[in-house]
VEXZA-531051 format. One record per residue (C-alpha): residue number from 1; residue in one letter; x, z, y. Coordinates in pm, whole numbers. Example, Ala and Ser with C-alpha at 12.3 -4.5 7.8 and 13.67 -1.06 7.14 Angstrom:
2
REC  resi  resn      xx      zz      yy
REC     1     A    1230     780    -450
REC     2     S    1367     714    -106
//
This chain:
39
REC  resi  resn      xx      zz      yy
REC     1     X   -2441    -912    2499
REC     2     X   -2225   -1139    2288
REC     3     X   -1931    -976    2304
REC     4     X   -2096    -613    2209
REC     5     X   -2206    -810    1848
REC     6     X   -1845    -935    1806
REC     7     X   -1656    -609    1868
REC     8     X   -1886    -457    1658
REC     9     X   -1841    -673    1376
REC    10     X   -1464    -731    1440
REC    11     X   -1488    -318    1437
REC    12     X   -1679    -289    1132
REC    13     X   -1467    -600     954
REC    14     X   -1146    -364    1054
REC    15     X   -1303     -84     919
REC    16     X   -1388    -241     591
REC    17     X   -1078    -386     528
REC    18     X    -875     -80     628
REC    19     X   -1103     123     360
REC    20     X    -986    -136      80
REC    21     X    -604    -124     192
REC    22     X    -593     292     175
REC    23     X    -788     275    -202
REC    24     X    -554      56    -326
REC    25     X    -256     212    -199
REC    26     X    -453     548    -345
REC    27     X    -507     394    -665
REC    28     X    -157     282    -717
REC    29     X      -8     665    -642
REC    30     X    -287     813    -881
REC    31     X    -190     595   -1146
REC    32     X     199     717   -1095
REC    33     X     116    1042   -1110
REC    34     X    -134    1009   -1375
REC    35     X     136     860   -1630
REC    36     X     383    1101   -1521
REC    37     X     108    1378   -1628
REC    38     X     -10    1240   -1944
REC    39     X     381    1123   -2070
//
């Protein structure tokens, strides 16, 4: 029963931090593309 809590909060820590690495990364090429727009 242990084990089914930690994989699901390993999976849902994962998740989480995944999320925050790909809206970065998005952020960063919308703001390129946003000053190659507006300049």
């Amino acid at each position: 029963m242990k084990w089914v809590i930690f994989q699901s909060l390993g999976g849902l820590g994962l998740f989480l931090f995944g999320m925050k690495i790909m809206s970065e990364g998005l952020q960063k090429v919308a703001g390129k593309k946003m000053r190659q727009i507006l300049a």
